[in-house]
Short mmCIF file of the C-alpha atoms (twelve columns), coordinates in Angstrom:
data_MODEL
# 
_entry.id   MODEL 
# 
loop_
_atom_site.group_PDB 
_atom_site.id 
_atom_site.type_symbol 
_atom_site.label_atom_id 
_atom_site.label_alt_id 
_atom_site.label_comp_id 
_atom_site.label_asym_id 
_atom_site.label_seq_id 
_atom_site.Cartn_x 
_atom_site.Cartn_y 
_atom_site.Cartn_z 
_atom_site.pdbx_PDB_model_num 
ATOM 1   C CA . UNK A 1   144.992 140.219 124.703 1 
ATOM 2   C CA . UNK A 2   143.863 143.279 122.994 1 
ATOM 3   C CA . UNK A 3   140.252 144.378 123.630 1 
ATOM 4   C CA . UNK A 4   137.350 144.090 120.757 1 
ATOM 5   C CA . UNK A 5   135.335 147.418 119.837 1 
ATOM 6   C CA . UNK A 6   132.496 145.621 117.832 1 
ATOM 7   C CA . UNK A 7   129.725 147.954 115.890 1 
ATOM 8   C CA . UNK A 8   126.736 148.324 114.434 1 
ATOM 9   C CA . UNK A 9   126.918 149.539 110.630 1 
ATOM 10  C CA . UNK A 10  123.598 151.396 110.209 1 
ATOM 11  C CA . UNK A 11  122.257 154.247 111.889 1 
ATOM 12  C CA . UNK A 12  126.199 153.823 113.539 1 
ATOM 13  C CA . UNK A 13  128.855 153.947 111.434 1 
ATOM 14  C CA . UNK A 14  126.630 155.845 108.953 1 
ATOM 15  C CA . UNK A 15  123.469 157.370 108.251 1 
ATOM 16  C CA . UNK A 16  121.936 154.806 105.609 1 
ATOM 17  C CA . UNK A 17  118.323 155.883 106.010 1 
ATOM 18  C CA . UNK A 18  117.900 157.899 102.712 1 
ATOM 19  C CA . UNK A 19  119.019 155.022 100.765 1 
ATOM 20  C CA . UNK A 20  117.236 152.643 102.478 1 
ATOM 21  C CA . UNK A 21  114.096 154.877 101.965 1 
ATOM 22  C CA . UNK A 22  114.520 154.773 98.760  1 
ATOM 23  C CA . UNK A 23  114.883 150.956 97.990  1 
ATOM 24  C CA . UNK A 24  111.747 151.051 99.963  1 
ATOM 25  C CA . UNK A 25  109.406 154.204 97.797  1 
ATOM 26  C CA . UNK A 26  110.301 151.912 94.361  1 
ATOM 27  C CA . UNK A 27  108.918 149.204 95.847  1 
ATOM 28  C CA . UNK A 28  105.779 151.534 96.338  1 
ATOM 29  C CA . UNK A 29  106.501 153.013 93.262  1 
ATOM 30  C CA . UNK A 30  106.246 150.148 91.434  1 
ATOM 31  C CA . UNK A 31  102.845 149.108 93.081  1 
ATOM 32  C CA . UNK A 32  101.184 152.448 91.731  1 
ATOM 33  C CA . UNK A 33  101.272 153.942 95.673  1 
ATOM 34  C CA . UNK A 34  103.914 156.971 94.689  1 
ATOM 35  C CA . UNK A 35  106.557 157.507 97.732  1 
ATOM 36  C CA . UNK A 36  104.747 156.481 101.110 1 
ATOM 37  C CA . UNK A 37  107.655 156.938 103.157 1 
ATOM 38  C CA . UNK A 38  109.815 160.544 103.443 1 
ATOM 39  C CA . UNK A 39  113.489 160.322 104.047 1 
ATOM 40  C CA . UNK A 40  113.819 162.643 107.193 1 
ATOM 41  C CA . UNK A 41  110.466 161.707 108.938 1 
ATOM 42  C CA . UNK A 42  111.508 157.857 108.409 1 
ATOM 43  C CA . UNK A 43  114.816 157.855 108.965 1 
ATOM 44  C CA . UNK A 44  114.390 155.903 112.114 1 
ATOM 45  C CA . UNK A 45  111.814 153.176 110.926 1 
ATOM 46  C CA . UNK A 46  114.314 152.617 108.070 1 
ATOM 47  C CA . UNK A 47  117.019 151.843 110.570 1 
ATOM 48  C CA . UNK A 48  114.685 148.790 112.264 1 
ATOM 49  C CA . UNK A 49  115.136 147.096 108.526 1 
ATOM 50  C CA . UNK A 50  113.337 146.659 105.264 1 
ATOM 51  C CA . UNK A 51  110.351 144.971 106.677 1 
ATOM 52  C CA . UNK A 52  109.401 147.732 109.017 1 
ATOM 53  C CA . UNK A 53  109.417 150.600 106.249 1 
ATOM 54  C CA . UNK A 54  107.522 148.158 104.185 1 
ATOM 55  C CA . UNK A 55  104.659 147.446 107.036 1 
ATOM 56  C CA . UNK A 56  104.711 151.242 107.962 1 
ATOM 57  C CA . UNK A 57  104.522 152.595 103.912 1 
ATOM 58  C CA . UNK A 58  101.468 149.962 104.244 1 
ATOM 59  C CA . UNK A 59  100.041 151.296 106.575 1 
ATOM 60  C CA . UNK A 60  99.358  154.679 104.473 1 
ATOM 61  C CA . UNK A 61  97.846  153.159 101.501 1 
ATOM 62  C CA . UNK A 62  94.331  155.061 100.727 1 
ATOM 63  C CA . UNK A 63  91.622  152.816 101.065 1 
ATOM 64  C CA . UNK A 64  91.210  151.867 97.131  1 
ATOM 65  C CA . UNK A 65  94.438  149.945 97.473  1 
ATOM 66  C CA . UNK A 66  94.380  146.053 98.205  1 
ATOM 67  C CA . UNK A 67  97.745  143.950 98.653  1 
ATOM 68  C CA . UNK A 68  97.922  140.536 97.198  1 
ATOM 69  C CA . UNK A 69  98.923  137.634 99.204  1 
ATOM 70  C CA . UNK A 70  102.875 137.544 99.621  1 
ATOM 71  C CA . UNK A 71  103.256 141.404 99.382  1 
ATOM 72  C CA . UNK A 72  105.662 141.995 101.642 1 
ATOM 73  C CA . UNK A 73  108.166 138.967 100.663 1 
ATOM 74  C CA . UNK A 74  107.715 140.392 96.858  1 
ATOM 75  C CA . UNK A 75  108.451 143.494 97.961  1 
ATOM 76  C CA . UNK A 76  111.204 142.696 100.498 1 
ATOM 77  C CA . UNK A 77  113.227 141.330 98.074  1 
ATOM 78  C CA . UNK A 78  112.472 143.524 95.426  1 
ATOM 79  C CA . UNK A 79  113.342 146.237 98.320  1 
ATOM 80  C CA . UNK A 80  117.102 144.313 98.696  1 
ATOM 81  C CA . UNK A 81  117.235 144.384 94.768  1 
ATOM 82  C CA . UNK A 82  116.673 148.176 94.277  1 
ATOM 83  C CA . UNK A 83  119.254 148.613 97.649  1 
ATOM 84  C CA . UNK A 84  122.114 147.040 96.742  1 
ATOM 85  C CA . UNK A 85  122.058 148.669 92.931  1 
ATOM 86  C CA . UNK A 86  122.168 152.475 94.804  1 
ATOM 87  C CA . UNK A 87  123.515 151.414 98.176  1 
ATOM 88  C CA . UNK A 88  125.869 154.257 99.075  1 
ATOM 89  C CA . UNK A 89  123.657 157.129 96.877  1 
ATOM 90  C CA . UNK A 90  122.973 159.606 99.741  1 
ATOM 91  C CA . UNK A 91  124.670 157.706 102.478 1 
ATOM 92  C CA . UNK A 92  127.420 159.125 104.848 1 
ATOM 93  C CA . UNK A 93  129.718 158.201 107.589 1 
ATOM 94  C CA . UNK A 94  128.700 159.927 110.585 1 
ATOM 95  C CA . UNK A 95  131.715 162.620 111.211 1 
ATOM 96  C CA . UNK A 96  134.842 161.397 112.786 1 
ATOM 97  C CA . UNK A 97  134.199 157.484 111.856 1 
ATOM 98  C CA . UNK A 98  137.375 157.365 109.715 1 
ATOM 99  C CA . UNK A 99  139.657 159.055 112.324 1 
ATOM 100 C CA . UNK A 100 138.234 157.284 115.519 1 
ATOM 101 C CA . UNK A 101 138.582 154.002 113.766 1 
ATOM 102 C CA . UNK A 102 142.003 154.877 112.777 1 
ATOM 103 C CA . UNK A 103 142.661 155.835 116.576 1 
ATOM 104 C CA . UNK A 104 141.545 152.823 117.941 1 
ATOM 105 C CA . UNK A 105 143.702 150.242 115.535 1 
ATOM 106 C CA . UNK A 106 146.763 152.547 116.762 1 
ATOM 107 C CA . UNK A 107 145.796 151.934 120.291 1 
ATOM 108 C CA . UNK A 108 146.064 148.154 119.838 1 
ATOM 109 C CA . UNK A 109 142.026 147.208 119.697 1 
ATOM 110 C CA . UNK A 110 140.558 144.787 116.875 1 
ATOM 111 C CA . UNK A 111 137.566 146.196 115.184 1 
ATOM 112 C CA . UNK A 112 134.572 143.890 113.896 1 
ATOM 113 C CA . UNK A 113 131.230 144.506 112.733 1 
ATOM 114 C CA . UNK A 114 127.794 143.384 114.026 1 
ATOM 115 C CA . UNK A 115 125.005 143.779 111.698 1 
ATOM 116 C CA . UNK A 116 121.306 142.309 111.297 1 
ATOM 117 C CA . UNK A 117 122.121 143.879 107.717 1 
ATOM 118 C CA . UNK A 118 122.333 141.218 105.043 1 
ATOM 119 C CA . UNK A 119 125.707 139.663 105.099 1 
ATOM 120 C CA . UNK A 120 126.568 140.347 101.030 1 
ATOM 121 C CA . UNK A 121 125.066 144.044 101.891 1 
ATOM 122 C CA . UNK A 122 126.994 144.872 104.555 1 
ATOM 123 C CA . UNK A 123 130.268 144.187 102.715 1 
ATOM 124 C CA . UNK A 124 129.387 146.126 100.063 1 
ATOM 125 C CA . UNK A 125 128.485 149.107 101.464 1 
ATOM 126 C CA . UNK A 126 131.799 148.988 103.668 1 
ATOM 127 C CA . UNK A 127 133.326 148.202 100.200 1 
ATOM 128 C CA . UNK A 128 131.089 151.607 98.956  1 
ATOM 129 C CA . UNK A 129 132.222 153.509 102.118 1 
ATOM 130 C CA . UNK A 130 136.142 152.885 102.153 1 
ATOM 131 C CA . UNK A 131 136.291 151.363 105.412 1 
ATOM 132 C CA . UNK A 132 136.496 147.962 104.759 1 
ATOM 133 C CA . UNK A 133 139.908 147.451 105.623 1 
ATOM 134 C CA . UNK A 134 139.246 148.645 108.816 1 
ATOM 135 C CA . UNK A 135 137.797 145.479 110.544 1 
ATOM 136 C CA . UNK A 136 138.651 141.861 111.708 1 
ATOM 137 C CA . UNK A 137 134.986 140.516 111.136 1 
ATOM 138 C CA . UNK A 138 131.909 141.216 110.001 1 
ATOM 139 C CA . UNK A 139 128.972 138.831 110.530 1 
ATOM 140 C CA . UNK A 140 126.218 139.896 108.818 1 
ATOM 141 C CA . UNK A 141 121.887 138.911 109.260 1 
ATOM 142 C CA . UNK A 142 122.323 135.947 107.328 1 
ATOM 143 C CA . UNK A 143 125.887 134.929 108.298 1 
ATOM 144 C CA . UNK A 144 124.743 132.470 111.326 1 
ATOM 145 C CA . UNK A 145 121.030 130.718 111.475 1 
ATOM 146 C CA . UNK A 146 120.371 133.547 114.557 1 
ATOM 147 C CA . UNK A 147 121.223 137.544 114.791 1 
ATOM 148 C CA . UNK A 148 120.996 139.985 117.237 1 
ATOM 149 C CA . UNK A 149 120.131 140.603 119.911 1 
ATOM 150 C CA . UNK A 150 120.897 136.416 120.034 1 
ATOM 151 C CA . UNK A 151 124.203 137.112 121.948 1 
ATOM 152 C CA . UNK A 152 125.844 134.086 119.772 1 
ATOM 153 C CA . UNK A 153 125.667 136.673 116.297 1 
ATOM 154 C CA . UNK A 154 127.602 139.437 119.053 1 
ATOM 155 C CA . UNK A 155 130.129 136.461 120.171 1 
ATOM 156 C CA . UNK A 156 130.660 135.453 116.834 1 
ATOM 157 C CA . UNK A 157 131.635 138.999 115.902 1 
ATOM 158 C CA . UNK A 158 134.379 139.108 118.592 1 
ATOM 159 C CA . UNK A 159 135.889 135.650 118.251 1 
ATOM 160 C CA . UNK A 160 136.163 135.378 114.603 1 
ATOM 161 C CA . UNK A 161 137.819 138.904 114.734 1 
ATOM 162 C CA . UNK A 162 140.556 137.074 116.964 1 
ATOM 163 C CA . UNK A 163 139.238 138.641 120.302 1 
ATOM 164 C CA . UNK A 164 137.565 137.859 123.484 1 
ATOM 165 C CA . UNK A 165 134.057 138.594 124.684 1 
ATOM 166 C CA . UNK A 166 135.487 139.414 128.053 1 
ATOM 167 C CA . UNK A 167 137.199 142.718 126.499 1 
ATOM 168 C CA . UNK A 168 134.745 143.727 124.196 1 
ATOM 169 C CA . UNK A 169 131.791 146.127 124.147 1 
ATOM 170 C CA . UNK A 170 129.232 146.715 121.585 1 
ATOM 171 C CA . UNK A 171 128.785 150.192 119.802 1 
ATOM 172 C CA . UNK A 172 125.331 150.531 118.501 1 
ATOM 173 C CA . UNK A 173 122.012 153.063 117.922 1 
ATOM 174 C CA . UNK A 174 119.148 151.067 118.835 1 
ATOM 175 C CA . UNK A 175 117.193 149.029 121.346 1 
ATOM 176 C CA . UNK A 176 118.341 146.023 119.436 1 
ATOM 177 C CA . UNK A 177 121.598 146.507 120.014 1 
ATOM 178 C CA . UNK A 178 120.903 147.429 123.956 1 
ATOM 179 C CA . UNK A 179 119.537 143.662 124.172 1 
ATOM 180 C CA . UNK A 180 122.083 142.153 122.000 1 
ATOM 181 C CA . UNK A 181 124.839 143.800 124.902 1 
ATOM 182 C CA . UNK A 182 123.065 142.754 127.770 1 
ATOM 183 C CA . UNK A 183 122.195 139.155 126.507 1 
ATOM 184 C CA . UNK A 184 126.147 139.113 125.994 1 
ATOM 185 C CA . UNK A 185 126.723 140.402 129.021 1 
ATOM 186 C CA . UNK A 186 129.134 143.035 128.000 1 
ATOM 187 C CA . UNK A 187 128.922 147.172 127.812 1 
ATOM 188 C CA . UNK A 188 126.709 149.307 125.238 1 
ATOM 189 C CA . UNK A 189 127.857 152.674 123.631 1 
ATOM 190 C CA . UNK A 190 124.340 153.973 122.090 1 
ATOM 191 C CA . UNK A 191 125.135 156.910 119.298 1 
ATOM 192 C CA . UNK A 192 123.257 160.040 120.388 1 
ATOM 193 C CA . UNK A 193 123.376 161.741 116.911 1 
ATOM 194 C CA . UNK A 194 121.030 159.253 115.360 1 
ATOM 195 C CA . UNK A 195 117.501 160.070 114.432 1 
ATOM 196 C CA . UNK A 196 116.238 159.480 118.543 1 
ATOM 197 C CA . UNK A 197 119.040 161.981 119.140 1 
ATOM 198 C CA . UNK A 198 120.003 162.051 123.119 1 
ATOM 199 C CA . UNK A 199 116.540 160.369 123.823 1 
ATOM 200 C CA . UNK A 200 118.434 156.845 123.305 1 
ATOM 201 C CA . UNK A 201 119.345 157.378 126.802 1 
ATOM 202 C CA . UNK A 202 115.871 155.920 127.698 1 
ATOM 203 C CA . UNK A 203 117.423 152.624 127.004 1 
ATOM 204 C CA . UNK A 204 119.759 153.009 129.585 1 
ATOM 205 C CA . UNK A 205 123.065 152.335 127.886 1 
ATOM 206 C CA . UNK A 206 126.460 152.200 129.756 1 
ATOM 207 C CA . UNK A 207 127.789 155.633 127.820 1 
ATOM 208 C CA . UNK A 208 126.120 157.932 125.615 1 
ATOM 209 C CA . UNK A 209 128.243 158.760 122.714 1 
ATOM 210 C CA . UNK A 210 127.597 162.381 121.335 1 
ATOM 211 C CA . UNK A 211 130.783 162.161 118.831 1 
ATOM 212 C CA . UNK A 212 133.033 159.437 117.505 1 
ATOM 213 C CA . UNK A 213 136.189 161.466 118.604 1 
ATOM 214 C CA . UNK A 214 135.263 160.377 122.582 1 
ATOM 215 C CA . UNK A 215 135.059 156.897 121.599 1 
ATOM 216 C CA . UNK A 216 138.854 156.507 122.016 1 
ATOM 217 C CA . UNK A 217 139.151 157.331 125.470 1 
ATOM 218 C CA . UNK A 218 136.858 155.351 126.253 1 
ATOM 219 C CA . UNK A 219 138.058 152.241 125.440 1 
ATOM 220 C CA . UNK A 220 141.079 153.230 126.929 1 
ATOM 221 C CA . UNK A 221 139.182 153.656 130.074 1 
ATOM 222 C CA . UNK A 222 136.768 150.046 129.032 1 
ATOM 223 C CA . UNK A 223 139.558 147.611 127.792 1 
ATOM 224 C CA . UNK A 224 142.671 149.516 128.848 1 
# 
């Protein structure tokens, strides 16, 4: 049976962060707090979801400023709203993502997506990015009643992509995805040209990957 590369879609197949941002500054925007979050100093907090750029753009309010009750579920979904009508604005495969994908499908291996992004999202940002095409599966946050790291949103990526959890291994960017891996019990490829940069090796992963063009070999050397 041909081996299963799954991956993660943001912050590892591309660098969503300044879109994300921005779903997230309207949202501010909108309650008369101007931009609380900056696209480069954020980047990471915008890859741990919608909720956690919301909490931390809270957390810089001056003192005059007073949420209502429900806030943050107003303003998540307003967040998802102003996302998916500017979702692929200033974001960008990470270089090498179309070729190493390409690469891999010649070399026999199903591709499939794992994502704590919102199911309808996720497809259309693949849709946005051209690379749709490329994969077997994608479950999605919402697809399943858990998500990563719940190893059953990980399995589910793998066998409804036709392949088996035995010869698969997770590509991802964040502690998240570390968990999701070991609660699986299969490998983790962590991305070290995110926003941690090569300091992702703190979470121990079983390869660091500094480029998309050594993914190949190595699952050559993984799933033969």
């Amino acid at each position: 049976m041909a081996g299963t590369v799954v991956f993660d879609l943001d912050g590892t197949l591309a660098d969503t962060s300044g879109d994300l941002v921005a779903a997230a500054n309207a949202c501010f925007r909108a309650r008369g707090l101007g931009d609380l979050l900056d696209p480069a100093g954020d980047a990471l907090t915008a890859f741990h979801g919608g909720r956690a750029m919301l909490r931390a753009g809270y957390g810089r309010m001056g003192p005059d400023h007073l949420l209502p009750p429900g806030a943050e579920d107003e303003d998540f979904n307003l967040l998802l709203s102003h996302y998916g009508a500017s979702i692929a604005v200033h974001t960008k495969l990470y270089p090498g993502v179309m070729e190493t994908l390409d690469r891999l499908a010649g070399d026999g291996h199903i591709l499939s997506i794992c994502t704590n992004k919102p199911e309808a999202l996720a497809h259309q940002l693949l849709g946005a990015l051209g690379i749709a095409d490329r994969f077997a599966a994608m479950i999605g946050a919402d697809t399943l009643p858990v998500k990563k790291p719940d190893p059953r949103h990980y399995r589910a990526a793998v066998e409804q992509a036709g392949g088996e959890v035995a010869r698969s291994f997770l590509v991802g960017d964040t502690e998240t995805d570390r968990k999701t891996a070991a609660a699986a019990g299969v490998r983790c490829v962590l991305v070290g040209f995110g926003p941690e940069g090569e300091a992702i090796t703190r979470l121990a992963p079983d390869a660091l990957l500094a480029h998309f063009d050594a993914l190949p070999d190595l699952a050559r050397d993984w799933l033969g």
